[in-house]
C-alpha positions as CSV (number, residue, x, y, z in Angstrom):
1,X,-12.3,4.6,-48.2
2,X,-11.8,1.1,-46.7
3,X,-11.8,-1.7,-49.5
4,X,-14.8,-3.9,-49.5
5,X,-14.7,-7.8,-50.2
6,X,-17.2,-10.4,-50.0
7,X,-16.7,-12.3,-46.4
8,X,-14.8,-15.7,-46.6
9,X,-17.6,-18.4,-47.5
10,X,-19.8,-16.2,-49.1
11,X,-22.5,-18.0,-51.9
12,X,-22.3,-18.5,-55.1
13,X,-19.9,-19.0,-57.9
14,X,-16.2,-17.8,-57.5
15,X,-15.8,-14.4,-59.7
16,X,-12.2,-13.5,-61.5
17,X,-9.9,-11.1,-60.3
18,X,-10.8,-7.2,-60.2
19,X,-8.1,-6.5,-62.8
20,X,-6.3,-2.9,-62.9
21,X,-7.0,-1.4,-66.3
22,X,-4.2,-1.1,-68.5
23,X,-2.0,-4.6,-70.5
24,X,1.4,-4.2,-68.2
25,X,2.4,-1.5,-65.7
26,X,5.7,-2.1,-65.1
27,X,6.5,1.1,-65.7
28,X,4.4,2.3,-63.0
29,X,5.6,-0.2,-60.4
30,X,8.8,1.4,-61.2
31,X,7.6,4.7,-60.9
32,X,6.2,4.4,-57.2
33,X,7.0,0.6,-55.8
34,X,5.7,1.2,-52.4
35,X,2.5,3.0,-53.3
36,X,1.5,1.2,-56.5
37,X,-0.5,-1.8,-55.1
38,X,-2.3,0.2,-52.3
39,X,-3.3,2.7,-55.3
40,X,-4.2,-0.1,-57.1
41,X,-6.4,-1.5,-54.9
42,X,-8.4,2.0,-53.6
43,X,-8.9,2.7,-57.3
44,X,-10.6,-0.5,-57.4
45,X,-12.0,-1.4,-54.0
46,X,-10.8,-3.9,-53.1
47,X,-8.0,-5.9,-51.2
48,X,-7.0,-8.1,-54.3
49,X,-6.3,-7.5,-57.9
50,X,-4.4,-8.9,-61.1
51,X,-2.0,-7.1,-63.6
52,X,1.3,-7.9,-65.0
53,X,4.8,-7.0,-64.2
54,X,7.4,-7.2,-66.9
55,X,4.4,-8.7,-69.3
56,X,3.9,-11.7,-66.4
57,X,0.9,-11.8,-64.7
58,X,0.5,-10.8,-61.3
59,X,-1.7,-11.0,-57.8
60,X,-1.3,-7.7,-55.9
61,X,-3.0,-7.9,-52.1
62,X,-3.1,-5.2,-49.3
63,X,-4.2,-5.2,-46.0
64,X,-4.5,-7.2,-42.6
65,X,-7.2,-9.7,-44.4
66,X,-4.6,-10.1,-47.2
67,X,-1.8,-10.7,-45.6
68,X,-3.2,-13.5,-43.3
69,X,-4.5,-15.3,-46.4
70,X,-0.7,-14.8,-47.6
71,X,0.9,-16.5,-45.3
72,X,-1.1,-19.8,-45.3
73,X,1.5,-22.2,-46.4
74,X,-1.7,-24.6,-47.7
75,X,-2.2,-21.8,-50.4
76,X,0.7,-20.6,-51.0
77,X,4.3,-21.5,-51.3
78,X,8.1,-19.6,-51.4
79,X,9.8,-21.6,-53.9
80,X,10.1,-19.9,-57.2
81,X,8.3,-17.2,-56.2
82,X,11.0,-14.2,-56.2
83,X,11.3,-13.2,-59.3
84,X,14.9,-14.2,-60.8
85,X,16.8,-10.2,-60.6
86,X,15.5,-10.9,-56.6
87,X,17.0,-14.4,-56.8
88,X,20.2,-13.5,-58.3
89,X,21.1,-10.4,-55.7
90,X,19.5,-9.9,-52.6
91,X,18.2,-13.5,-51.8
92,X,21.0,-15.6,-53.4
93,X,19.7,-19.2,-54.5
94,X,18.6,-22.4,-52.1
95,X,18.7,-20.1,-49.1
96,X,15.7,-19.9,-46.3
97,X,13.7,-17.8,-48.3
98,X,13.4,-20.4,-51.2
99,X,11.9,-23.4,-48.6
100,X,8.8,-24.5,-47.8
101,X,7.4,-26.7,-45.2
102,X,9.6,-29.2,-42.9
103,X,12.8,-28.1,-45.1
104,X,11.7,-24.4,-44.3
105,X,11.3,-25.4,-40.8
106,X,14.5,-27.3,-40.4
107,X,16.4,-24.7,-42.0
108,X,14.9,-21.4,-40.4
109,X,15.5,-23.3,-37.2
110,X,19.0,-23.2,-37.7
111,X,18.8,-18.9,-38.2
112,X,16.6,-18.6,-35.5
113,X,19.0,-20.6,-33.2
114,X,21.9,-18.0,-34.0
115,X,19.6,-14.9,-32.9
116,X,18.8,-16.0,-29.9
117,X,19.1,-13.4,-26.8
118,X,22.5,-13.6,-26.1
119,X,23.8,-13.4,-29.3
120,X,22.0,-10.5,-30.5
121,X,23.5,-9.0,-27.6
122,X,27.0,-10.3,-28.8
123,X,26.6,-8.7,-32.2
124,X,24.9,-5.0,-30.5
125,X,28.1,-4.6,-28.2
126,X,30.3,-5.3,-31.1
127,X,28.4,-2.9,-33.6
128,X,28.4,-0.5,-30.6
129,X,32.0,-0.4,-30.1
130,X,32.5,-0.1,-33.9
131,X,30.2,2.9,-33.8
132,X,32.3,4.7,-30.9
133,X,34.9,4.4,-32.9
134,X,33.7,5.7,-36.2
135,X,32.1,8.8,-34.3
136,X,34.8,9.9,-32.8
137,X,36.4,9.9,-36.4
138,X,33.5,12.4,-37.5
139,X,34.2,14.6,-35.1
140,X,37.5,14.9,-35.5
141,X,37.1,15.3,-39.7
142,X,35.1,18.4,-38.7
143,X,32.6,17.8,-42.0
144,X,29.6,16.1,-42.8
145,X,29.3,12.7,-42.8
146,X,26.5,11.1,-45.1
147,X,25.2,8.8,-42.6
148,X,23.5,5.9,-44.6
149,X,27.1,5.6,-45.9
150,X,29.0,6.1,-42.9
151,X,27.5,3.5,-40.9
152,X,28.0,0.7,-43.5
153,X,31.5,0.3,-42.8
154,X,30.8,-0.2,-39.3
155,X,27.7,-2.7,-39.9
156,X,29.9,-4.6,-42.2
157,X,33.0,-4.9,-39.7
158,X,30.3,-5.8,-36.8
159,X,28.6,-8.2,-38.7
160,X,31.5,-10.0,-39.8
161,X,33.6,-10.0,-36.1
162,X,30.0,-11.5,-34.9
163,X,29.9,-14.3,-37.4
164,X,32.9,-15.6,-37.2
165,X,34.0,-14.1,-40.9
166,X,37.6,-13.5,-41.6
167,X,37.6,-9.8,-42.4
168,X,41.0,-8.7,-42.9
169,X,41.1,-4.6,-42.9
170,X,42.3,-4.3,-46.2
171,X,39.7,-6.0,-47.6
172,X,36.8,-4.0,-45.3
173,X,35.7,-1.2,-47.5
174,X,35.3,-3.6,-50.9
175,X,33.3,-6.2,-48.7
176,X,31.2,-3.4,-47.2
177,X,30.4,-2.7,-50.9
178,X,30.1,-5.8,-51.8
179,X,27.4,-6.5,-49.4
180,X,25.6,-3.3,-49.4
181,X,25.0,-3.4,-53.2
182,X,23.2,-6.5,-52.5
183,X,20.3,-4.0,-51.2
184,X,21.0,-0.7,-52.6
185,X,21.8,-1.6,-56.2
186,X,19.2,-4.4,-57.0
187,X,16.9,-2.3,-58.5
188,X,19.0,0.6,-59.3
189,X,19.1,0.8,-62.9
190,X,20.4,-1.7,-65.5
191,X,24.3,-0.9,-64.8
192,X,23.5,-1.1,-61.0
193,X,21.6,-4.3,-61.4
194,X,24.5,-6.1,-63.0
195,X,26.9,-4.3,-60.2
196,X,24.8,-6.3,-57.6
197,X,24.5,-9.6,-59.4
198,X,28.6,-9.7,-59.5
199,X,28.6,-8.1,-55.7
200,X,26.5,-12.1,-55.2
201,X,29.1,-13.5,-56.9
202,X,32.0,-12.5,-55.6
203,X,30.4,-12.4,-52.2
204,X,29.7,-15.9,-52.3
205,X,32.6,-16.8,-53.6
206,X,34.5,-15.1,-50.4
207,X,32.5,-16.9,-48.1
208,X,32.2,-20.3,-49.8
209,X,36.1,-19.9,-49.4
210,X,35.7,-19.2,-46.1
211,X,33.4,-22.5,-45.3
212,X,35.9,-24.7,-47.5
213,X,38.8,-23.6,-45.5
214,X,37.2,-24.7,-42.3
215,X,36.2,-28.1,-43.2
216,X,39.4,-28.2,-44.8
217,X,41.3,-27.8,-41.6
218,X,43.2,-24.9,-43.3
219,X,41.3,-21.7,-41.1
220,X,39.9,-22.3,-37.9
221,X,36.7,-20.4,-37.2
222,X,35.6,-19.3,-33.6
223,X,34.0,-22.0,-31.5
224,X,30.6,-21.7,-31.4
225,X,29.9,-18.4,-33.5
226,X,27.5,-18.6,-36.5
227,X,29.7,-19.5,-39.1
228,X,31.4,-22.3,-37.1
229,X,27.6,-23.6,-36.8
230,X,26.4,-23.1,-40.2
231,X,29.9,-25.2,-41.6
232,X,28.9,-27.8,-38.8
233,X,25.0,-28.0,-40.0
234,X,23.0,-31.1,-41.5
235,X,19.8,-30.4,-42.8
236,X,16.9,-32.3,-43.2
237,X,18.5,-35.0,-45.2
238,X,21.2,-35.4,-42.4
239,X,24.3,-33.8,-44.9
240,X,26.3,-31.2,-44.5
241,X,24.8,-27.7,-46.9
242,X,27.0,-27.6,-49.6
243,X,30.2,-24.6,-49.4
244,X,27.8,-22.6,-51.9
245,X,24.7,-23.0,-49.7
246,X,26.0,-22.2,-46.3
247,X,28.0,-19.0,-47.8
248,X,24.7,-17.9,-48.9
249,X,23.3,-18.7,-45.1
250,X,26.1,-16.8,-44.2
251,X,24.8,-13.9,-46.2
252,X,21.9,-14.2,-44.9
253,X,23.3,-13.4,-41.5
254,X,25.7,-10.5,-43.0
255,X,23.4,-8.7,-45.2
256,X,20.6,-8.1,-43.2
257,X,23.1,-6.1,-40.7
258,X,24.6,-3.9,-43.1
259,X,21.2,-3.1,-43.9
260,X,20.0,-1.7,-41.2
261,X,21.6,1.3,-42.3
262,X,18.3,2.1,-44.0
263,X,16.6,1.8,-40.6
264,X,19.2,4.1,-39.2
265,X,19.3,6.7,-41.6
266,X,15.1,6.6,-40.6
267,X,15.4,7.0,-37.5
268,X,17.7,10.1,-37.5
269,X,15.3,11.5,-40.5
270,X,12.7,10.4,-37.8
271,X,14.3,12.8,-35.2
272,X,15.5,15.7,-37.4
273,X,11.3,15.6,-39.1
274,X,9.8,15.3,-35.8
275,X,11.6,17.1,-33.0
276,X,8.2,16.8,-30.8
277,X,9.5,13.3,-30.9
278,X,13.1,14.0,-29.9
279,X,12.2,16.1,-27.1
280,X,10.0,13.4,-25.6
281,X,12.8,10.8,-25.9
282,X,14.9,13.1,-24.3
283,X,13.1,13.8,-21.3
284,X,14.1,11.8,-18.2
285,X,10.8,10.0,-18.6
286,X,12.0,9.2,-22.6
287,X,13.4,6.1,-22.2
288,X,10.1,4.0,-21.8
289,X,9.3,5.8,-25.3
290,X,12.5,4.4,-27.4
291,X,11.0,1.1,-28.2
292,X,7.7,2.7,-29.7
293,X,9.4,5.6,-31.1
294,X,11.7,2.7,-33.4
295,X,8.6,0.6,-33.8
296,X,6.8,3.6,-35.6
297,X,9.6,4.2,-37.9
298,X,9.4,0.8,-39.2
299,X,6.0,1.2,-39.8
300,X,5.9,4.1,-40.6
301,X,9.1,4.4,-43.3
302,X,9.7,2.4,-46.8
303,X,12.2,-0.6,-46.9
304,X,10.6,-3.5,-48.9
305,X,7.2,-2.6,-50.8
306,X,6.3,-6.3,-51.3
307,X,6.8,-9.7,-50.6
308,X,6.5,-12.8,-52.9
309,X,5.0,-16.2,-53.4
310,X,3.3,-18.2,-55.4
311,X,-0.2,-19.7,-55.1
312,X,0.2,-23.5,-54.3
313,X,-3.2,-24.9,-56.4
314,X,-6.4,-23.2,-57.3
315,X,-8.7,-21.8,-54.7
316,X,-11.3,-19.7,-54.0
317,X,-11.1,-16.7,-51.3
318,X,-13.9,-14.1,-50.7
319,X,-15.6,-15.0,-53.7
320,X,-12.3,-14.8,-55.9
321,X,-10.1,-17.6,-57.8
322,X,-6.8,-17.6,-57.2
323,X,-4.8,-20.2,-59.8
324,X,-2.3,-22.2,-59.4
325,X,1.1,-20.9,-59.6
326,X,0.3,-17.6,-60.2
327,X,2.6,-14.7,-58.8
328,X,1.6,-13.1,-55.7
329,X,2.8,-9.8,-53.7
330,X,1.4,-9.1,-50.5
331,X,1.9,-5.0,-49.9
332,X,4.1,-4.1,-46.8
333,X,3.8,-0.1,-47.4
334,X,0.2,0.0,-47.7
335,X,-0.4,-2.6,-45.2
336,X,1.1,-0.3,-42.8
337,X,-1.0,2.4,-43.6
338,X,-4.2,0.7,-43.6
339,X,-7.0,3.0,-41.7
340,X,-8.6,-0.3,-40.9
341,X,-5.8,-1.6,-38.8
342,X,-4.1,1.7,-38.0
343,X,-5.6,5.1,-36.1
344,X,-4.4,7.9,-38.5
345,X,-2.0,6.0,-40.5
346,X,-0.1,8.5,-42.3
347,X,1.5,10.6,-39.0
348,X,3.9,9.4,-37.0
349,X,2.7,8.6,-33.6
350,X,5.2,6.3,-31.4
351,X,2.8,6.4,-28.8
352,X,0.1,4.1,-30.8
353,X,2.4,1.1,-29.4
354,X,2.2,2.1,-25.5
355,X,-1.5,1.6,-26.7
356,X,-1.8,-1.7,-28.4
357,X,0.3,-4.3,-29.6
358,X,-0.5,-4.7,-33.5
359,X,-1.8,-8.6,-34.6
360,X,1.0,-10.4,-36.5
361,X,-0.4,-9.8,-39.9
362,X,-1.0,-6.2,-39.8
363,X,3.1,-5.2,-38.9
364,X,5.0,-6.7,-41.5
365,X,8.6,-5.2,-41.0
366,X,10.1,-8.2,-41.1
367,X,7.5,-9.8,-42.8
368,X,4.3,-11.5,-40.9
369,X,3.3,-14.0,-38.7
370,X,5.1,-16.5,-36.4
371,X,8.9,-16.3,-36.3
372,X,9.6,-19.9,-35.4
373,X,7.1,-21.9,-37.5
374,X,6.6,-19.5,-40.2
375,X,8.3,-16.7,-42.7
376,X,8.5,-14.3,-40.3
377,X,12.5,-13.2,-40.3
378,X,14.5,-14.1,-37.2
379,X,16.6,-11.4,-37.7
380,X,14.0,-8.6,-36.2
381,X,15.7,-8.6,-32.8
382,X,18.7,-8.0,-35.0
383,X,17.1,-4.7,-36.3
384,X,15.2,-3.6,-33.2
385,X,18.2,-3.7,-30.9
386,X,20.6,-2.3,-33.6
387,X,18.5,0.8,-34.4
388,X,17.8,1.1,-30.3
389,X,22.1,1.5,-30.2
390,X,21.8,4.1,-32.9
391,X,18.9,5.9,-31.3
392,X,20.8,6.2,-28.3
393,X,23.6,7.3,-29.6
394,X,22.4,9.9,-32.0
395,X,20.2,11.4,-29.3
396,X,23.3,12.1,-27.2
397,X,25.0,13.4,-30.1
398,X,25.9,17.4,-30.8
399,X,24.6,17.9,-34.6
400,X,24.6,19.9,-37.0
401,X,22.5,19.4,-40.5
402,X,23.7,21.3,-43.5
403,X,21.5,22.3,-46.2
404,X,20.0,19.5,-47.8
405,X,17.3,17.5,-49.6
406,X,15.9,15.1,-47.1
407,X,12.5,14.3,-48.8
408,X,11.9,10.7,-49.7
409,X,12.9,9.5,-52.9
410,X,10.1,6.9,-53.0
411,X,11.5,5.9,-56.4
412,X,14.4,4.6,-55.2
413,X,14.8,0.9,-53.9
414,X,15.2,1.2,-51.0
415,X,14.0,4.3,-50.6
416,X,16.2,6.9,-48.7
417,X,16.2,10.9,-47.9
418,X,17.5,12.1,-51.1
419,X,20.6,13.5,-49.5
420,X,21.1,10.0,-47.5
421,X,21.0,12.5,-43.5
422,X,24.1,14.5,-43.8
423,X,25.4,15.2,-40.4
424,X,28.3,17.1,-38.4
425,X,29.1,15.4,-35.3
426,X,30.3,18.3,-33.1
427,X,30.6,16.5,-30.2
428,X,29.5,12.4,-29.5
429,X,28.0,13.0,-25.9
């Protein structure tokens, strides 16, 4: 049923958080990260309600409502919100995600500069030559190919051409480790958590190197390409970002790239779960349907269950007090599968986008809102165009699937088919 809050403004006294029974549930977060907080909040009806992860308190919100409330910077801010093991692997430390107001601005100007038009372009004809390459090595290996794993390498040598990176070939396959365990191994286990924090650190290291050698005189870096820019940049106070800083800008160019193997891996899981789907898109009417089709699988798919902040000072929202510098995750999973903001939320429809364009704080991909002014990541073109290549590519592809698991592991951050797609490229097309 659809959860029920008083309307903004309503009478009368503010009430306390609906709280979810029980002292901590870690353990349940664990259990089912991207279906915790909308389970949380059906059981209680509502939109909003407090608990406590690893025995800190916590504000857990779902839903369109919620998420517009979340990104009002008046309430609520970025800095310290990610919780350290976030801080310390996938996010790095005084990067974009950590800023708020004119520094956020100032700096997420500087990202969204680098992503403009032409050079997502850039970076889609390099990945797409990288991925001609590597396909034409699966077919001639004549086995499977896992192909969250296989396209890393690829991302990783794309990414880093793009940039600007030095990326000499003997050192590809450890950085393509390097930087995918900044994803993959956050919240794998203990043992993989500690893999990732040292995959920061050495990964940093690298590219602080790298920014320290251009200033230095001792490496140039190609004119104009985004690490040549990020070494050149002054922020807000008119300096250049410290060599530890800019290498974890850098990062935050890099990572998000090799990423998108989870994105791929979804949409071939996408075509292999719903060949109605991949015998529209190969129709010769398909094309005007490849855009919807990769929209649904990012709404439709797991990547992150939740994103953080804190709240700013006290205030009151539909009746409820929110205080100061308390914890809060907005829920990207369940917002997606809101029936208040989605027609039949749980199948997979590409067509609901020919249809209607969703409001900027019901699609949260890559997160919500406006991608200029506010959190919103400038990377999303990145993604779309990247995952459009890989469409096109897979569609024209002759496959084989072997025998395999290719139910979600939901468990699993991020969550992936439990075989990761295993394919045989027979023939590339």
């Amino acid at each position: 049923m659809p959860h029920v809050l008083p309307r903004p403004g309503a009478l009368g006294a503010a009430s306390p958080l609906p709280r979810l029974p029980g002292f901590d549930h870690t353990l349940a977060w664990l259990a089912d990260p991207y279906r915790f907080i909308a389970r949380g909040c059906a059981a209680l009806g509502a939109d909003v309600f407090q608990t406590r992860l690893a025995l800190r308190p916590v504000i857990c919100l779902s839903g369109p409502l919620a998420a517009e409330l979340f990104y009002d910077e008046r309430r609520f801010v970025r800095a310290g919100a990610a919780p350290e093991p976030l801080k310390a692997t996938l996010f790095g430390r005084d990067g974009v995600q950590t800023l708020d107001g004119a520094a956020h601005r100032v700096r997420k100007a500087l990202l969204v500069g680098l992503t403009e038009p032409a050079s997502v372009q850039a970076l889609v004809d390099i990945a797409a030559q990288e991925w001609d390459r590597a396909a034409a090595q699966w077919v001639a290996a004549q086995r499977p190919v896992t192909l969250y794993r296989a396209v890393q390498p690829l991302l990783a040598r794309a990414a880093c051409r793009w940039a600007g990176v030095p990326l000499p070939e003997p050192e590809a396959g450890r950085r393509t480790r390097q930087l995918t365990a900044l994803f993959d191994s956050a919240a794998a286990g203990p043992l993989g958590h500690l893999q990732a924090r040292w995959a920061r650190r050495r990964t940093e290291i690298w590219l602080a190197g790298v920014v320290e050698d251009a200033r230095a005189g001792r490496a140039a870096l190609p004119p104009g390409s985004p690490a040549q820019v990020i070494v050149a940049y002054r922020d807000l106070d008119g300096r250049p970002l410290p060599a530890h800083t800019a290498a974890v800008e850098l990062l935050n160019l890099l990572r998000p790239v090799v990423a998108v193997s989870v994105w791929i891996t979804f949409v071939a899981h996408a075509l292999q779960r719903f060949p109605a789907c991949r015998a529209a898109l190969l129709m010769p009417e398909g094309g005007e349907l490849r855009r919807p089709f990769i929209d649904e699988v990012r709404r439709h798919y797991p990547f992150f269950p939740a994103i953080a902040a804190r709240v700013r000072a006290d205030f009151d929202w539909c009746g409820l007090h929110f205080p100061a510098g308390r914890r809060v995750l907005l829920d990207v999973h369940g917002t997606h599968h809101d029936p208040r903001a989605w027609r039949e939320p749980q199948a997979f429809l590409p067509e609901r986008w020919l249809q209607r364009r969703p409001g900027p704080y019901e699609f949260l991909a890559q997160g919500g809102g406006d991608i200029a002014g506010g959190h919103r990541c400038p990377g999303e073109e990145i993604a779309l165009r990247l995952m459009l290549m890989a469409l096109q590519r897979l569609l024209r592809m002759r496959l084989l699937l072997p025998p395999q698991v290719t139910t979600l592991r939901m468990s699993r951050l991020p969550a992936l088919p439990a075989d990761g797609m295993r394919l045989r490229v027979l023939d590339v097309g």
